[in-house]
N, C-alpha and C positions, 0 to 999 in steps of 0.2 A: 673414826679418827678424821676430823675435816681440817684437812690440809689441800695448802696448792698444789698440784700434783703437775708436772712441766710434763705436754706429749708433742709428739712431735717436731724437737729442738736440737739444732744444732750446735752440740757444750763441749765446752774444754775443761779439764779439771783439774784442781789443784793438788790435788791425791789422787793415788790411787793404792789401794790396798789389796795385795794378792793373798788370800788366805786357801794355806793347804794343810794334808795331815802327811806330816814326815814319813811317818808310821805306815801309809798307805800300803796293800796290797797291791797298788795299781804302779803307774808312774806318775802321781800328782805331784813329787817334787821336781822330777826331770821338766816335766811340762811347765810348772808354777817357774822355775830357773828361764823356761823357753819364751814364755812369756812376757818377764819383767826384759830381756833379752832385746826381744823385739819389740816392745814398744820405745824401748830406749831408743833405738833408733831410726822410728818409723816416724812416732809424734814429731809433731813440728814447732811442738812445745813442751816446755819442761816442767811438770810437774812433778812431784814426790814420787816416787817409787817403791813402793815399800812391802817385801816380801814377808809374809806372817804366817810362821807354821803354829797346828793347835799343838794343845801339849796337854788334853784329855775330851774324851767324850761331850760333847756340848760344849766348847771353850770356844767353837766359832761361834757361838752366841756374844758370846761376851764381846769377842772381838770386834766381830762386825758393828754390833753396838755403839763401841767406845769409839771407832773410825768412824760412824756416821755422827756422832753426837759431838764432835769436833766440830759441826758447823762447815760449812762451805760445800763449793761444787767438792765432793765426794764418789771418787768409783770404787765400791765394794767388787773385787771378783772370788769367786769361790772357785776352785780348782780341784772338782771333786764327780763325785754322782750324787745323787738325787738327795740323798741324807744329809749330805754335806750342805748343797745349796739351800735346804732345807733352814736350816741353823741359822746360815746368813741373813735369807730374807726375812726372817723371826728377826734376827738380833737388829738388820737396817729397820723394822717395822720399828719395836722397842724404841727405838732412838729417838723417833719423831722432826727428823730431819726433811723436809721438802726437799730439799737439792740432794741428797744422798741417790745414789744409782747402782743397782746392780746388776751384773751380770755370772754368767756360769761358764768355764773350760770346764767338758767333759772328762772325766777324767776316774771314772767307778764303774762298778757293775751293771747297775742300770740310770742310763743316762737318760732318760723320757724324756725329761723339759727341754735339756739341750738339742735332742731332736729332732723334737718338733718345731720348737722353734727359731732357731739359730738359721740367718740366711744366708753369711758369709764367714769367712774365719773372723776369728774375735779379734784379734789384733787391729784389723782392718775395720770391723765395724767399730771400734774403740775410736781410731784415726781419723773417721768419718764424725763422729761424735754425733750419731744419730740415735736419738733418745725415742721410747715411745712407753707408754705407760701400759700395765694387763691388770685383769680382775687374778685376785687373790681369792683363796676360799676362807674362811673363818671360822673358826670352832668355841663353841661356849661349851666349857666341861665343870660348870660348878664353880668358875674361877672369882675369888672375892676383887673386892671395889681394887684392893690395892695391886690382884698380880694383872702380869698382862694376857691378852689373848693368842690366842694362836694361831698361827697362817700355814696355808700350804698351797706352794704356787701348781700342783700338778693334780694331787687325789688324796682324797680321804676313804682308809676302806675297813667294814665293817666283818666279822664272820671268817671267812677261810682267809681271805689276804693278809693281814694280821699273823694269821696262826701259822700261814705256811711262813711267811716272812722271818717269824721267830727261832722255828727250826733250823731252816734255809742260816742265818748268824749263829746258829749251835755249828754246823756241819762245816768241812773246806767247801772253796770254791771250786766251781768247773763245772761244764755241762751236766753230764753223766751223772755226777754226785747228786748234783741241784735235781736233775729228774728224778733221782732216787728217792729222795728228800721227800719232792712235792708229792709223788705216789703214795708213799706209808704216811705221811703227814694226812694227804686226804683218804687214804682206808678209816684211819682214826676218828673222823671230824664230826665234829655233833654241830644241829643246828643253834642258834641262838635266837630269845626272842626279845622281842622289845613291844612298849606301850604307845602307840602312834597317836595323832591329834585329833580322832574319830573315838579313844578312849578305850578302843580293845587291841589284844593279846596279839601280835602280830608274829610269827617263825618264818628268818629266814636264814640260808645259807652263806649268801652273801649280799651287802649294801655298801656301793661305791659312790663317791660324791664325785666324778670329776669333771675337771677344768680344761683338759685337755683329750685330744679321742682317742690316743695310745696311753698303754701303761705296761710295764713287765716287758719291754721291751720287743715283744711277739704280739698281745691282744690291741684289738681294736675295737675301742667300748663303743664308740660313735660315728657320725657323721660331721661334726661340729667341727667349723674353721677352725686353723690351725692354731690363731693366736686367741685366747681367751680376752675379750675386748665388750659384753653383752651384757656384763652386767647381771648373767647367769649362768648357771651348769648344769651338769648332766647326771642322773643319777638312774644307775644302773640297780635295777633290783633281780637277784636270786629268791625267790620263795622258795622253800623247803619243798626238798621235790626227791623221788631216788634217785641217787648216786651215778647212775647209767644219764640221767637226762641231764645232771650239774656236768655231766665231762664230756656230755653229747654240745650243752652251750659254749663253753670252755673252748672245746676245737670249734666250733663257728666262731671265735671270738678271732684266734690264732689262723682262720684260713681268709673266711669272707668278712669277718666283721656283724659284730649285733645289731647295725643298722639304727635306725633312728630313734633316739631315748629322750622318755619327758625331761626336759627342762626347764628348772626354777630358778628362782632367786634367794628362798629361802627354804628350809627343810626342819623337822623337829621332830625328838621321839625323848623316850623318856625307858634308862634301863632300868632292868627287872634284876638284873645281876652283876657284879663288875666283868666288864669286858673291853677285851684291847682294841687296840684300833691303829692303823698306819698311817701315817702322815709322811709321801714323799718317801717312802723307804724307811722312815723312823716308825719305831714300832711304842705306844702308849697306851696308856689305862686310865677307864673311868670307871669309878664306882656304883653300886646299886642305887636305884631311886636319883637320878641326877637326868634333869632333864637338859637335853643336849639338843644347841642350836647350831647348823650349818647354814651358814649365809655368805653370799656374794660379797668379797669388798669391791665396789669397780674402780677400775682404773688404780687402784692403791698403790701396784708397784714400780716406778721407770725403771726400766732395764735399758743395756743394749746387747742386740745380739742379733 
């Protein structure tokens, strides 16, 4: 997408759009109310204010979309966790708006973007209107000329991530359960293989694309500055290996960190079978024989946070 992308700018905006899910487990509407709240009274200008709960599954796509494709300075905020923001910054990408801006209130189970990289509370960095732009990941899954592509401002992950994540949204929330969960989920887990760019059969356990160096809100995939700004990422590879040495790396991941991981700009494999994969907490599917590209967008998204 070659667009003017605005980094480090000080904007005021003529909208701003708070998108939450009423529906939340969390408190995303308490918060989304807290929000529009204080900036009413904090800005020193008057823009639109406008609170937007979803009202299904992917409808902050839509949303976010339709508020950024309004044209003008635009603030997209999602008030959510990772899946949530997930949507948003798809539906601002879709728009094709230069001036459109997002940002995230934490406000889900696992909050990674918000994080890592949020420096002050959001109200204030909003008041500040201090803008700066981050690389996006990109995903090619077979998508024809007409649909769009896909983004994910935190990780893409291949093999167990995916499969425990699926279960993990079958079962309730809370500690204890969620370790339960992850336990039987990985007694079960079979490897997956995939066709790599060298032309052979490659098994692993797990393959992560990410953008940032935490994810799951416990592991630490990297060493990589906090803000995604290079124009490349980090991909973490599991090879098939026994089960004793995947939860031997697991806890290094969760105590010390995996330490320093190749990173690229672009990445390509080719599946042998349909298989799911997470985006951000969303959990999706590609089918057999689809070659699948992961690449860097830079600088694609202006945030503030």
């Amino acid at each position: 997408m070659n667009q003017e992308r605005i980094v480090d700018s000080a904007r005021t905006f003529e909208s701003i759009v708070i998108i939450f899910n009423p529906n939340s487990t969390g408190d995303a509407p308490e918060l989304a109310q807290q929000l529009h709240d204080k900036l009413k009274s904090l800005l020193t200008y008057q823009p639109e204010i406008i609170l937007q709960p979803t009202e299904h599954a992917g409808h902050a796509v839509d949303l976010a979309r339709e508020a950024a494709a309004k044209g003008g300075d635009v603030l997209v905020v999602s008030v959510s966790g990772d899946g949530g923001y997930n949507e948003v910054v798809n539906g601002v990408m879709q728009a094709g708006n230069p001036r459109a801006v997002c940002a995230v209130r934490a406000a889900g189970n696992a909050n990674d973007h918000s994080r890592i990289t949020a420096s002050k509370p959001l109200e204030e960095a909003i008041a500040e209107g201090r803008v700066h732009s981050i690389d996006l990941l990109r995903i090619h899954t077979g998508q024809k000329d007409h649909e769009p592509l896909e983004y994910a401002h935190s990780y893409i992950g291949f093999g167990l991530t995916p499969v425990v994540a699926t279960e993990l949204e079958k079962g309730s929330k809370g500690a204890l359960k969620e370790m339960v969960t992850v336990i039987q989920t990985f007694s079960k887990f079979e490897p997956f293989a995939i066709r790599l760019e060298d032309g052979k059969r490659h098994k692993f356990d797990s393959l992560v694309f990410a953008n940032i160096p935490e994810m799951a809100k416990y592991a630490t995939l990297s060493e990589a500055d906090n803000l995604p700004k290079d124009g490349k990422f980090e991909v973490i590879v599991f090879p098939h290996m026994p089960k004793w040495r995947v939860l031997l790396t697991a806890l290094r991941a969760t105590t010390q960190g995996l330490g320093d991981q190749p990173s690229v700009s672009s990445y390509e494999f080719t599946t042998l079978k349909p298989l799911p994969y997470q985006m951000d907490g969303e959990v999706k599917r590609v089918e057999a024989n689809v070659t699948v590209k992961v690449e860097s967008a830079p600088l694609a998204l202006p945030i503030i946070g």
